[in-house]
C-alpha atoms as one frame of an Amber mdcrd trajectory, in Angstrom:
protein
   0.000   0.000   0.000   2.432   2.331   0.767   4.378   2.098  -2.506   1.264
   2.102  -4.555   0.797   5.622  -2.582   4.112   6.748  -3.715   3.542   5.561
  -7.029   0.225   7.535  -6.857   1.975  10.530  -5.645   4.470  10.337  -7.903
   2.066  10.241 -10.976   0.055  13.080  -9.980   2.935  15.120  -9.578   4.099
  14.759 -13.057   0.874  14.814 -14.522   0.519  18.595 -12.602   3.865  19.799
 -13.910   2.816  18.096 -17.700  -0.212  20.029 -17.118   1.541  23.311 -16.435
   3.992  22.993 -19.140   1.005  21.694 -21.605  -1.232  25.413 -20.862   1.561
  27.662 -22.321   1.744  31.208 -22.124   0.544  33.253 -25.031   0.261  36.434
 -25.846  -2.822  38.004 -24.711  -2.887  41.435 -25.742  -0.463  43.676 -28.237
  -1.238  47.596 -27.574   0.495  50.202 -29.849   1.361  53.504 -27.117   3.161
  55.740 -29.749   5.148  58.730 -28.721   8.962  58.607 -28.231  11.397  58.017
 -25.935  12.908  55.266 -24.072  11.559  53.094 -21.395  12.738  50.956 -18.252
  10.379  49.614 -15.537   6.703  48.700 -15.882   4.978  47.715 -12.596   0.631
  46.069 -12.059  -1.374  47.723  -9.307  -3.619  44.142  -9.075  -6.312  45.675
  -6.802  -6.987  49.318  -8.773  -6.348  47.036 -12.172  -3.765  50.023 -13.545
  -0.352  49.020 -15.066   2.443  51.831 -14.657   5.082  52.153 -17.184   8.040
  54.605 -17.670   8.266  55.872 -21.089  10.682  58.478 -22.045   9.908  61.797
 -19.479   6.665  60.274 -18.218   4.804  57.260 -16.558   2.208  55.913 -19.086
  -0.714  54.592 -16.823  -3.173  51.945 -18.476  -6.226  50.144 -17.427  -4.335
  46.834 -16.933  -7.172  44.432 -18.546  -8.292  47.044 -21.341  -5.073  48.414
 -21.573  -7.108  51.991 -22.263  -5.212  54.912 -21.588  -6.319  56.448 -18.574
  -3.709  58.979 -18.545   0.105  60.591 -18.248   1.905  61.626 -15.182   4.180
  63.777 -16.717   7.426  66.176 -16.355   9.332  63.408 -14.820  13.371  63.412
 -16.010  14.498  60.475 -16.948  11.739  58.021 -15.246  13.313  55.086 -14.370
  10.629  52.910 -11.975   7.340  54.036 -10.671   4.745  51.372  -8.393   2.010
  52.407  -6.157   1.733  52.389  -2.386  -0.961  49.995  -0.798  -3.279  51.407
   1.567  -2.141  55.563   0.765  -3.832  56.698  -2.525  -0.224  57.405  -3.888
   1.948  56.402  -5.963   6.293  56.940  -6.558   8.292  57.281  -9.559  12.276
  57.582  -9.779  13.518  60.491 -11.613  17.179  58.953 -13.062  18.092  62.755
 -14.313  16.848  65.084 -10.950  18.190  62.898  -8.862  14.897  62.336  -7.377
  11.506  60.581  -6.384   8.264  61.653  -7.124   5.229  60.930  -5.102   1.990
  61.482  -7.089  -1.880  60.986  -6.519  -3.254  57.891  -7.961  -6.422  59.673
  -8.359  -5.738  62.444 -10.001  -1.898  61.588 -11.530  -0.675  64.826  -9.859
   2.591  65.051  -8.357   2.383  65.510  -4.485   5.962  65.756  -3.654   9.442
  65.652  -5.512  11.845  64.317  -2.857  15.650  63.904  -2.726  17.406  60.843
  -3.639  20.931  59.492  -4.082  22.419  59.542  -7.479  20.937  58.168 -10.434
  17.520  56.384  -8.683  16.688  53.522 -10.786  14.766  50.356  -9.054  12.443
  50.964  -6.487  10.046  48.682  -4.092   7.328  48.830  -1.116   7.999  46.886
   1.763   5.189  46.076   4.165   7.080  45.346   6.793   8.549  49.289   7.794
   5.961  50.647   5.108   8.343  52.489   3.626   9.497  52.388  -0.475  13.366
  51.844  -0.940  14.664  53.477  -3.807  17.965  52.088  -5.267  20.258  54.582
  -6.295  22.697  53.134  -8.990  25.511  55.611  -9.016  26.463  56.131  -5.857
  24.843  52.697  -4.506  22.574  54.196  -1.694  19.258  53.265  -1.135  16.379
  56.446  -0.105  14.358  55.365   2.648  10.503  57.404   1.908   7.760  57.441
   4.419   5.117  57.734   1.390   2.002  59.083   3.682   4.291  61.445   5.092
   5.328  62.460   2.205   9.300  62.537   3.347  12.676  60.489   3.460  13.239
  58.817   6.628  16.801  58.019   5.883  19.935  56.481   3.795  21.581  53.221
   3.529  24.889  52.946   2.391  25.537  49.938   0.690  28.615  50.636  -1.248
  29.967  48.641  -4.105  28.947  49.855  -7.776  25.727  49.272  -9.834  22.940
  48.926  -7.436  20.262  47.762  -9.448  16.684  45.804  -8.569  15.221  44.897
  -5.039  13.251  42.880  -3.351  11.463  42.602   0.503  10.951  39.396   2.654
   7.899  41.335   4.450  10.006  40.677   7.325  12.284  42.999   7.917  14.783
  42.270   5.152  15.618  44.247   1.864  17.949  42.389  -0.717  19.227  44.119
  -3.943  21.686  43.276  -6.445  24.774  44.654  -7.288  25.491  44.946 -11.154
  29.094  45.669 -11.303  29.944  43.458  -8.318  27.926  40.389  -8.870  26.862
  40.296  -5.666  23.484  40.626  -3.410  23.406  42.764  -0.627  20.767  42.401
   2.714  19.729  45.223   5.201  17.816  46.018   7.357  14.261  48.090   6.514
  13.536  49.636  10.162  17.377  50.085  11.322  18.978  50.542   8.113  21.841
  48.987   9.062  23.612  46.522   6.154  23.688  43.274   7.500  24.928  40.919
   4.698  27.013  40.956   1.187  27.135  37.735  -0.669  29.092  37.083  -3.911
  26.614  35.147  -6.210  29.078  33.673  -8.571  29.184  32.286 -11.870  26.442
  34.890 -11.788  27.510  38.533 -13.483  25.964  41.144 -13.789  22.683  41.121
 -11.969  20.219  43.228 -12.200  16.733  41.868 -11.780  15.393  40.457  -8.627
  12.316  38.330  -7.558  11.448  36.579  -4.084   9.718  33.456  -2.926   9.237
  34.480   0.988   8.170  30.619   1.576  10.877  28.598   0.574  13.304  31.758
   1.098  14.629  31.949  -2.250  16.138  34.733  -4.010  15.891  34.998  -8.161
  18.696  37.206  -9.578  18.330  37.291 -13.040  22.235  37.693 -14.754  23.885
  39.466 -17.477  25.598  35.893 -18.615  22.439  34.168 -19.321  21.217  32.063
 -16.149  19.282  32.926 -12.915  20.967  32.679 -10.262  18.528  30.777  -7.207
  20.127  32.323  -3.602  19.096  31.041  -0.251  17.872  34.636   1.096  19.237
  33.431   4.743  22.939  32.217   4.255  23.453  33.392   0.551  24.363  30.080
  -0.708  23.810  29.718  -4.087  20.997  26.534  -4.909  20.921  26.610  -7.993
  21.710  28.368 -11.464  19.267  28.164 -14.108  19.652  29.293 -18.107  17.864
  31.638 -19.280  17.987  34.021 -22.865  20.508  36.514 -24.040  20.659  40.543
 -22.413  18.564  39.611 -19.347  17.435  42.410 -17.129  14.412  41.812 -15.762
  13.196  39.057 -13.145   9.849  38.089 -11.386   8.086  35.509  -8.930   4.804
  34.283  -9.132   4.183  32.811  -5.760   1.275  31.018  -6.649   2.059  29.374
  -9.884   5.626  28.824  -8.217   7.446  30.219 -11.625  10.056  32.582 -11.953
  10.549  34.929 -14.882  13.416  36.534 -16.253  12.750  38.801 -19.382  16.090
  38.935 -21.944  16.124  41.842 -24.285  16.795  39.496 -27.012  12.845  39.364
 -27.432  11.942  35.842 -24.721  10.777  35.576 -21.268  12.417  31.959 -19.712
   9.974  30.574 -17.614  11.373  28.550 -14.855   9.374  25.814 -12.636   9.932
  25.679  -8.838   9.599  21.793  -8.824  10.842  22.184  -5.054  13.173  24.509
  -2.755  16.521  22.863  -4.256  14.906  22.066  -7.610  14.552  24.418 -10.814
  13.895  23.836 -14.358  12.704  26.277 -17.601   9.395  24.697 -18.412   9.258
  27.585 -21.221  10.620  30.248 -23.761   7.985  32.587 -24.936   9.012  34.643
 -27.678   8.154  38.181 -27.158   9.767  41.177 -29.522  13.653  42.528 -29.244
  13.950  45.204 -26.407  11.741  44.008 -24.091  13.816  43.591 -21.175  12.031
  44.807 -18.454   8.734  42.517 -16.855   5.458  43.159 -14.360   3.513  40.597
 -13.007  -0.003  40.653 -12.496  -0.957  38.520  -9.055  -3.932  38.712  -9.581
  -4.153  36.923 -13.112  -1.101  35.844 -13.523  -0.233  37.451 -16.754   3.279
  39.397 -17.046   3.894  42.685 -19.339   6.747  43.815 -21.127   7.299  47.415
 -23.075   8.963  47.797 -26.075   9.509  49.541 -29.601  10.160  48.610 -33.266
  13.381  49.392 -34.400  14.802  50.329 -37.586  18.448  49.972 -39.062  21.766
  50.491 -36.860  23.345  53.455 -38.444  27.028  53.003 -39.492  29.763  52.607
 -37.025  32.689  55.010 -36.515  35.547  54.929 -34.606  34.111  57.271 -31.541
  30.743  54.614 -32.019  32.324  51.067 -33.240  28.887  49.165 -32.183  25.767
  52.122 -32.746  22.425  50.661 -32.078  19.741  50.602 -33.764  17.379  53.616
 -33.434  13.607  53.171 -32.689  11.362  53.654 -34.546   8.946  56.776 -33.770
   5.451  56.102 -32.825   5.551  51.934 -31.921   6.100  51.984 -28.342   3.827
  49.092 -27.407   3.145  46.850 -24.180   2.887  42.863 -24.866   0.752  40.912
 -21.946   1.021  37.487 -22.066  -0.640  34.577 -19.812  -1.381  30.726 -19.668
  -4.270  29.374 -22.462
């Protein structure tokens, strides 16, 4: 009996993961934007149904099962990340160019506030732990403690290092962010401040995005070098290293479909399986369109977007440019939402 249980087990288990891999993810919706400029992080407000997305010197903000327009929040230099705050009617974007955050009125998409930050904010994230949003300052690798219903910045954590990039929270107490230039993660603390951890996360280089599974305490660092790198979010060890698609940038976790994302600018999202806390394996590549590096997930349908642009023909190198890039094209800025058949 009790190996015909096992065997039992063991069957449904693989019929649930052939069942997961069988459903797919498709693309559910293609929406043409326009207007130009260049974009970075898109983020899903699942109860209000909005999707956020930085485009160029403002944050486009959709109806996030429409995708109608519902309107700009604009004069922002060089918006890097934007989300908005549960339980305060606002909102926060990071300004890469003013060196600063701006806290606006979900309502009304007016700016309440323009605070202070470190140099070059980039990333940023709610914890709702301290209920405070950590902004990640890449340059000078700070990270801009905000009280958002006060409206002010309740302090600075030096992190050192170079290249802060992406965080994440354990709703604990702990904030974890990577560290670009010195492929590493680094923990601290979101009430004290204080830094409590630095762990090198090699083979990985390069990371920039970052998801969390609180349960099984498992980091997802997406890397520059093609894999995810799977971090115990207690000790740092490294579990497991996972491949994933060419100019990565973007990670996510959906902690109910136990899949991690990573989205690689080389037009794919790799979508990896927690089979268990040790185990990891890509169940699927969806192809999505070159550029789209950056990735929200919706929790509440389990869809993820990406943002990007058509682009036209590199122009010719020269010795001061050796490898140009190819410019976008004017008027195709466009958000791609994909989810399971």
């Amino acid at each position: 009996m009790k190996n015909l249980k096992l065997f039992v087990a063991g069957a449904l288990l693989l019929l649930g993961t052939a069942a997961v891999q069988g459903q797919g993810f498709h693309l559910i919706k293609k929406t043409v934007i326009g207007g130009e400029g260049g974009w970075d992080y898109l983020s899903v407000d699942a109860d209000a149904r909005r999707l956020y997305i930085s485009h160029g010197s403002q944050v486009e903000v959709l109806n996030a099962d429409t995708h109608e327009k519902i309107g700009v929040i604009p004069n922002l230099k060089g918006v890097h990340g934007v989300i908005a705050v549960p339980g305060t009617g606002r909102g926060v974007t990071t300004n890469g160019r003013s060196n600063s955050a701006t806290i606006f009125d979900k309502k009304t998409l007016k700016p309440i506030a323009e605070l202070p930050t470190g140099k070059n904010p980039d990333a940023l994230i709610y914890d709702p732990f301290s209920k405070r949003v950590f902004v990640f300052n890449h340059s000078d690798t700070t990270a801009t403690a905000i009280d958002v219903a006060a409206g002010k910045v309740v302090g600075i954590v030096h992190i050192g290092g170079e290249g802060l990039e992406a965080g994440a929270s354990d709703g604990k107490g702990n904030i974890y962010v990577n560290l670009e230039d010195a492929s590493e993660i680094a923990m601290f603390d979101a009430v004290s401040l204080k830094l409590k951890n630095k762990w090198k996360i090699a083979p990985c280089e390069e990371p920039t995005g970052l998801g969390i599974d609180t349960q099984t305490k498992r980091l997802f660092s997406a890397c520059g070098n093609e894999l995810m790198a799977v971090v115990d979010s207690e000790s740092g060890k490294l579990i497991a290293k996972v491949p994933t698609g060419k100019h990565t940038d973007g990670a996510a976790f959906d902690p109910d479909l136990k899949m991690a994302f990573t989205s690689n600018g080389e037009g794919t999202i790799t979508v990896i399986k927690e089979v268990s806390a040790n185990e990891y394996k890509v169940i699927e590549t969806i192809k999505t369109e070159p550029g789209a590096r950056t990735i929200a997930l919706d929790t509440k349908t389990h869809h993820v977007f990406v943002t990007t642009a058509q682009y036209g023909e590199a122009p010719a190198a020269t010795a001061q440019n050796p490898h140009p890039r190819p410019k976008v094209i004017p008027g195709t800025f466009m958000v791609l939402e994909y989810g399971m058949k």
